[in-house]
KOLKE-26744 format. One line per field, with one value per atom (N, C-alpha, C): chain; atom name; x, y, z; residue in three letters. Coordinates in steps of 0.1 Angstrom, whole numbers. Atoms other than C-alpha are relative to their C-alpha. Layout:
<rs>
cadena = [A; ...]
atomo = [CA; ...]
u = [X; ...]
v = [Y; ...]
w = [Z; ...]
residuo = [ALA; ...]
</rs>
This chain:
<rs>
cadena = [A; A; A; A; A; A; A; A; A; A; A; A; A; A; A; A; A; A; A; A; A; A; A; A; A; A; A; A; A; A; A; A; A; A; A; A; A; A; A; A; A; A; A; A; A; A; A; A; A; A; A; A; A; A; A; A; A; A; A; A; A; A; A; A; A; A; A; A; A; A; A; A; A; A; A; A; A; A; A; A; A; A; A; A; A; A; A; A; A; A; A; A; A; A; A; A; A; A; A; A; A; A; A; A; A; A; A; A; A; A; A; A; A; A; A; A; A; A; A; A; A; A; A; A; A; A; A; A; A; A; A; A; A; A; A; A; A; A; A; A; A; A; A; A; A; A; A; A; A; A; A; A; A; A; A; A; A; A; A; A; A; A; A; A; A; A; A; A; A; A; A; A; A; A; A; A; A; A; A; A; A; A; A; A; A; A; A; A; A; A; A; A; A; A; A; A; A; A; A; A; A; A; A; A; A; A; A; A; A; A; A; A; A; A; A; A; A; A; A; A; A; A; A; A; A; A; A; A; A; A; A; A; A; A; A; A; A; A; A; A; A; A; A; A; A; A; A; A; A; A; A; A; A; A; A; A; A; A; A; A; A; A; A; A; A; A; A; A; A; A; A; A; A; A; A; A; A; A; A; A; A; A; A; A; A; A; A; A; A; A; A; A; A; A; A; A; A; A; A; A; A; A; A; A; A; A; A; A; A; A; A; A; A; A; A; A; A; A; A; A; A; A; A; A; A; A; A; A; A; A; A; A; A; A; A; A; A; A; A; A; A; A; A; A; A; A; A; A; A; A; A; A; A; A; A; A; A; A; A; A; A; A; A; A; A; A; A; A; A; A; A; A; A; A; A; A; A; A; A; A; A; A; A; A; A; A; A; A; A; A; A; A; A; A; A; A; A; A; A; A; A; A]
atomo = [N; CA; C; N; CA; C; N; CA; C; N; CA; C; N; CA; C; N; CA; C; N; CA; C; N; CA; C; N; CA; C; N; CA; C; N; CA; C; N; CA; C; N; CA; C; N; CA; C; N; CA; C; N; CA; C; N; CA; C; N; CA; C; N; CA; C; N; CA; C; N; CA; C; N; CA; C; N; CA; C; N; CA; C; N; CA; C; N; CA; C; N; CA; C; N; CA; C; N; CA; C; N; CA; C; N; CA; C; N; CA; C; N; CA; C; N; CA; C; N; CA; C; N; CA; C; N; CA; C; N; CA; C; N; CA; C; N; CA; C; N; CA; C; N; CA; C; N; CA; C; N; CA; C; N; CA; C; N; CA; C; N; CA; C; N; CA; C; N; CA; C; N; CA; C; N; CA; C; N; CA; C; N; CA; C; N; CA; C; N; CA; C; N; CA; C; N; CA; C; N; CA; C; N; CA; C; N; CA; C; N; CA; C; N; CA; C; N; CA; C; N; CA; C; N; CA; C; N; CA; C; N; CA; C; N; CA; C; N; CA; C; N; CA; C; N; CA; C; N; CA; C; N; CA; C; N; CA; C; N; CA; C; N; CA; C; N; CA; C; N; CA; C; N; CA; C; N; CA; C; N; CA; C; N; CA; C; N; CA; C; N; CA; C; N; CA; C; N; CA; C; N; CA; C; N; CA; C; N; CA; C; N; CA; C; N; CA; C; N; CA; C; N; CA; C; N; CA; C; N; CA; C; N; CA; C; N; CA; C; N; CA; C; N; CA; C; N; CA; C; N; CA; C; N; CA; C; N; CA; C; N; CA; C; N; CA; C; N; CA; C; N; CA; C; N; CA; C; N; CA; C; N; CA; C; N; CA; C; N; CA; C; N; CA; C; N; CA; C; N; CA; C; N; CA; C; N; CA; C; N; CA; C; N; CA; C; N; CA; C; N; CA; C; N; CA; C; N; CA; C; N; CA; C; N; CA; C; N; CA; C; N; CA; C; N; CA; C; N; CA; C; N; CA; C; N; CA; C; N; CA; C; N; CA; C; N; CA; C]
u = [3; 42; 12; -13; 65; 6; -7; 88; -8; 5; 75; 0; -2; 92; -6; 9; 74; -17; 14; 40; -5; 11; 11; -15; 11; -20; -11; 14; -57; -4; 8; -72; -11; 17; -113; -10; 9; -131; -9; 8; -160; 2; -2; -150; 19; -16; -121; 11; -7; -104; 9; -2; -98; 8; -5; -88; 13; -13; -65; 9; -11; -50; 6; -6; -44; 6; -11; -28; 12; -11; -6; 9; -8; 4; 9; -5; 10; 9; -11; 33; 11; -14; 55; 6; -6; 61; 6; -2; 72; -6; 16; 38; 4; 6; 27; -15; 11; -11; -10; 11; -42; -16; 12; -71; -15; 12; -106; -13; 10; -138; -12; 13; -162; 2; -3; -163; -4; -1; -175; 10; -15; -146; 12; -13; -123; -2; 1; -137; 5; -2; -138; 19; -14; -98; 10; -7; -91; 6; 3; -105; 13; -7; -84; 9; -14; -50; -1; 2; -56; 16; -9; -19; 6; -6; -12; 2; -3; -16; -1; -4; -4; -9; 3; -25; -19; 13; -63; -5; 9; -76; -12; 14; -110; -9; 13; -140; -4; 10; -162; -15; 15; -193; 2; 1; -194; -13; 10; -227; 0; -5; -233; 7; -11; -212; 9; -11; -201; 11; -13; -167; 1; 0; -173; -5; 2; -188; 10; -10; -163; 9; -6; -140; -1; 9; -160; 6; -5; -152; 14; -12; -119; 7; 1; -116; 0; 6; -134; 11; -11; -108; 13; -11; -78; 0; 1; -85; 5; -8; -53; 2; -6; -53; -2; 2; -49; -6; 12; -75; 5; 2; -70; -16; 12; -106; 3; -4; -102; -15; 17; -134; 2; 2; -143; -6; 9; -169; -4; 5; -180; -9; 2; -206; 6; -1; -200; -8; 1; -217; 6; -10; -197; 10; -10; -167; 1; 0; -178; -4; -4; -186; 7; -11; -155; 8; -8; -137; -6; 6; -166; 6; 3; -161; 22; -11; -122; 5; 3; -124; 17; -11; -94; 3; -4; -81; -8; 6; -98; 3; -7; -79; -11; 5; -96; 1; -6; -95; -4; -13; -78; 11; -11; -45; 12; -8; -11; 5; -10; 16; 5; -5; 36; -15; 13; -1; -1; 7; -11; 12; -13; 27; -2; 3; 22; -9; 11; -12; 4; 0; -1; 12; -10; 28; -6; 8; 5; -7; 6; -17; 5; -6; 9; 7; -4; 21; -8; 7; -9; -6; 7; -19; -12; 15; -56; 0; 1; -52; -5; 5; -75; 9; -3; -57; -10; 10; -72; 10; -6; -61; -6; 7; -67; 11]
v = [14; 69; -6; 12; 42; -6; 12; 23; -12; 9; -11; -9; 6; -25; 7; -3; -2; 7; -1; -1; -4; -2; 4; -4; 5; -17; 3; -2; -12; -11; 12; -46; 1; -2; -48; -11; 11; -79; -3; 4; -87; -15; 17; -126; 1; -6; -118; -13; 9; -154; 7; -2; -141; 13; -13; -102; -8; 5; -119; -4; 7; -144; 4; -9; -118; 9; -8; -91; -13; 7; -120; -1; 1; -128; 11; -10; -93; 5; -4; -90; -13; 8; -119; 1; -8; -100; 10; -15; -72; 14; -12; -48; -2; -5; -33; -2; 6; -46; 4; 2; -33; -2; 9; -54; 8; -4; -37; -7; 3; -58; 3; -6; -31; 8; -14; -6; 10; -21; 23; -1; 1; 18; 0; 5; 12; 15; -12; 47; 10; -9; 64; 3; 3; 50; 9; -9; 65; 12; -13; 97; 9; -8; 106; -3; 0; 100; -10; 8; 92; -2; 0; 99; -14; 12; 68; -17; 9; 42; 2; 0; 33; -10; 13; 5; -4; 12; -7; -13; 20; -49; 4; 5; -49; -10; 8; -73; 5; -3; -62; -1; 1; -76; 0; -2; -61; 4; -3; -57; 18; -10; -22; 14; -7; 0; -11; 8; -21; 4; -3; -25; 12; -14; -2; 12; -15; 25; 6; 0; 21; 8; -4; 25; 17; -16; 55; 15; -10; 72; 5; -1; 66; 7; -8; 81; 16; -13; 111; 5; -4; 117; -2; -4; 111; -10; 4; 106; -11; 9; 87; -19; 13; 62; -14; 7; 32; -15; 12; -2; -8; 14; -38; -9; 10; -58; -13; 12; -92; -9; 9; -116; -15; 19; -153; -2; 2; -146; 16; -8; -115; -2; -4; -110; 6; -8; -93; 12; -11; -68; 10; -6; -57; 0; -1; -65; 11; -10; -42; 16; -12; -13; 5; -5; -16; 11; -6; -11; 11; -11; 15; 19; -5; 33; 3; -4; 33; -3; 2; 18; -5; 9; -5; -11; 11; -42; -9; 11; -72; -12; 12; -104; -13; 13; -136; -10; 8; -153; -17; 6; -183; 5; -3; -166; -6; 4; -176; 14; -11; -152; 9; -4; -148; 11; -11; -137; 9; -13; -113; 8; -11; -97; 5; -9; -93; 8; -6; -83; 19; -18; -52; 6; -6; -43; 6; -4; -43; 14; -12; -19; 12; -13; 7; 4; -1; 4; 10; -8; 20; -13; 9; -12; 1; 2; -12; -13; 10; -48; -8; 6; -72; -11; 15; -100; -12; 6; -128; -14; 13; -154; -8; 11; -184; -16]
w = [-4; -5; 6; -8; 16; -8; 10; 1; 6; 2; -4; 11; -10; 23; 21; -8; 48; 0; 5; 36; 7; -11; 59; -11; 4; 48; 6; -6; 56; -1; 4; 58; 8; -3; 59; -5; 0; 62; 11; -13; 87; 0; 2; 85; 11; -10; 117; -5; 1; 108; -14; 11; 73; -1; 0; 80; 9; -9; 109; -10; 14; 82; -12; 6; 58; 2; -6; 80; 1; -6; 93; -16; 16; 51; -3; 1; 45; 12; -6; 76; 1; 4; 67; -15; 9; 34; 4; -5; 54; 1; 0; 56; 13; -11; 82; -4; 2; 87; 10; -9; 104; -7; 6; 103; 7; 0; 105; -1; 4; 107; -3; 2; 108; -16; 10; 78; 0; -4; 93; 3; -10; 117; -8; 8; 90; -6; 0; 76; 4; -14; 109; 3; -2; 112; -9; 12; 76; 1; -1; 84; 7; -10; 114; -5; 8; 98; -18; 16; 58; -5; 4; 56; 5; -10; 80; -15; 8; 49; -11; 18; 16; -11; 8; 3; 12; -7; 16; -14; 2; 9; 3; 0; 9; -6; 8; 7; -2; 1; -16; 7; -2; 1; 18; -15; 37; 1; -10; 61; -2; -7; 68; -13; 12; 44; -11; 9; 15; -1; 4; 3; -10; 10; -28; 6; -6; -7; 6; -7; 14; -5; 8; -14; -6; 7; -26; 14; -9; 12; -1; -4; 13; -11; 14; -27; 5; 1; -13; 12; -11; 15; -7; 8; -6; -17; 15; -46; -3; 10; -57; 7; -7; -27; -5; 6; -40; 9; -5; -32; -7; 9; -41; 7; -6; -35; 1; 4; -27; 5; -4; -25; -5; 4; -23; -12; 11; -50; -1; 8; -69; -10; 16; -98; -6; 11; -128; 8; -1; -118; 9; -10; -85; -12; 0; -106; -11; 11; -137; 9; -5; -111; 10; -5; -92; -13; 12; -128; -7; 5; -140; 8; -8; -110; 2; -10; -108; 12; -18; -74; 3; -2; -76; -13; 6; -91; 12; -4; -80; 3; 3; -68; 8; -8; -56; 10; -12; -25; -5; -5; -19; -6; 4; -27; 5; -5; -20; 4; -5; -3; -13; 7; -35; -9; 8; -56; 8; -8; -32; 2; 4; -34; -11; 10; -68; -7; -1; -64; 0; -9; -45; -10; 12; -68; -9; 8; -96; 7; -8; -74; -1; -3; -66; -12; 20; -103; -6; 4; -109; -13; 9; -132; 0; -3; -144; -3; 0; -151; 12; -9; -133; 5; -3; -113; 3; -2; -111; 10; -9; -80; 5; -7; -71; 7]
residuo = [UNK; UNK; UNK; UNK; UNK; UNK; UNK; UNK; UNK; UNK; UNK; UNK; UNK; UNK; UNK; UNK; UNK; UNK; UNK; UNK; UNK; UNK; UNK; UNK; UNK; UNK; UNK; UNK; UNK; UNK; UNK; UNK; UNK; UNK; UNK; UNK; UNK; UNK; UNK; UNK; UNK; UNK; UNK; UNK; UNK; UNK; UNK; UNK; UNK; UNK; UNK; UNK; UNK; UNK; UNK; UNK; UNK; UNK; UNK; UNK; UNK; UNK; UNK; UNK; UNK; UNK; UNK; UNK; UNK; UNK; UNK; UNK; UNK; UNK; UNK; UNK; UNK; UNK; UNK; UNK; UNK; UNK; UNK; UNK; UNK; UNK; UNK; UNK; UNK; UNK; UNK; UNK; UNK; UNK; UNK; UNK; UNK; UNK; UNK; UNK; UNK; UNK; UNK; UNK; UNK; UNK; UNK; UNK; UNK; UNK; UNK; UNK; UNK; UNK; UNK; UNK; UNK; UNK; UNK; UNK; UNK; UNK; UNK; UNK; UNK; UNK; UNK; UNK; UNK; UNK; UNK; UNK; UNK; UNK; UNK; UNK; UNK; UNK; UNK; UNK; UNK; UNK; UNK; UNK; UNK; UNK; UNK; UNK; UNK; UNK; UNK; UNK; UNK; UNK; UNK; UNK; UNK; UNK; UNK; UNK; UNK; UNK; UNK; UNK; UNK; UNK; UNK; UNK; UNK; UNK; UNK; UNK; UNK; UNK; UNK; UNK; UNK; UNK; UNK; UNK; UNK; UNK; UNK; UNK; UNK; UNK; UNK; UNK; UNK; UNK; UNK; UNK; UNK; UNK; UNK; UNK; UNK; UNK; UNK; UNK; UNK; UNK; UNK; UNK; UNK; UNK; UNK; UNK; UNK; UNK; UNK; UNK; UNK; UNK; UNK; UNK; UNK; UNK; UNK; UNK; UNK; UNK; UNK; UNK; UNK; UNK; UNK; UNK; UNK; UNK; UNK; UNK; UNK; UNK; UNK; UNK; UNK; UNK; UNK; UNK; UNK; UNK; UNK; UNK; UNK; UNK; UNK; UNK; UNK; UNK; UNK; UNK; UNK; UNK; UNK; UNK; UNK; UNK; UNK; UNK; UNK; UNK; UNK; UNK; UNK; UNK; UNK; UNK; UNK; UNK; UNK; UNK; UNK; UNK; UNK; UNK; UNK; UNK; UNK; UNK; UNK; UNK; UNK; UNK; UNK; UNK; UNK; UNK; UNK; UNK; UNK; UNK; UNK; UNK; UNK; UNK; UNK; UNK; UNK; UNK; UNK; UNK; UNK; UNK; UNK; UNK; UNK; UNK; UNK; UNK; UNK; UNK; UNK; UNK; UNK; UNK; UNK; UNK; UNK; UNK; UNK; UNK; UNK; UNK; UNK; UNK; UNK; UNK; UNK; UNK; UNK; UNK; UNK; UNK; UNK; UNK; UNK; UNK; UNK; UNK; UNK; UNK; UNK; UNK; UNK; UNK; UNK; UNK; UNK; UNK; UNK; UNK; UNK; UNK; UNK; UNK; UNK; UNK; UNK; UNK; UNK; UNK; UNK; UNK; UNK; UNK; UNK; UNK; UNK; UNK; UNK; UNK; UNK; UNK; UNK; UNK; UNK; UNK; UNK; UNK; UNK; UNK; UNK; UNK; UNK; UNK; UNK; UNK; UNK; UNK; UNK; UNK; UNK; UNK; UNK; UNK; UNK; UNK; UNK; UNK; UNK; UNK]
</rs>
């Protein structure tokens, strides 16, 4: 993995204002940020170089290929890679088969800069603890 300070993000939201505004967050902490609105495409992107990132953001509730499937591809192309979901709103039930499933940690949008640093720390920690932001 990169050290922290060169960390390569997958960001995956079909809401482009939102993926934009969260690459931009994550590269004024010092990430590197590519924003994906499709989720095949964000797949398709994985596929061809999985080595290329350290860290994917996902909304769970995408069109198309949900975020947890999503999750599930990107699993199946490299096991340990590590996911944070981040969503405006989740049930219980998404949020009990992200955690059934191993998928990731789950933080809540509106976040600040600082939460979503320590979001991702947590992450690569390997923390199974849920964050919860707001």
């Amino acid at each position: 993995m990169a050290s922290e300070l060169s960390l390569r993000v997958l960001v995956v939201d079909n809401d482009e204002p939102v993926c934009t505004a969260t690459a931009e967050m994550l590269e004024s902490l010092g990430y590197q940020a590519d924003c994906e609105t499709d989720s095949r495409n964000a797949l398709k992107v994985f596929a061809e170089n999985p080595d290329k990132f350290d860290l994917a953001i996902i909304e769970p509730i995408l069109p198309d290929l949900t975020g947890l499937d999503l999750a599930i591809g990107l699993k199946a192309i490299r096991p340990a890679f590590p996911i944070l979901f981040y969503a405006g709103y989740a049930d219980e039930s998404i949020i009990g088969r992200i955690e059934a499933e191993g998928l990731g940690l789950v933080a809540f949008k509106p976040f600040k800069t600082n939460e979503l640093a320590a979001a991702i720390r947590d992450r690569l920690s390997g923390s199974e603890q849920r964050p919860v932001l707001h």
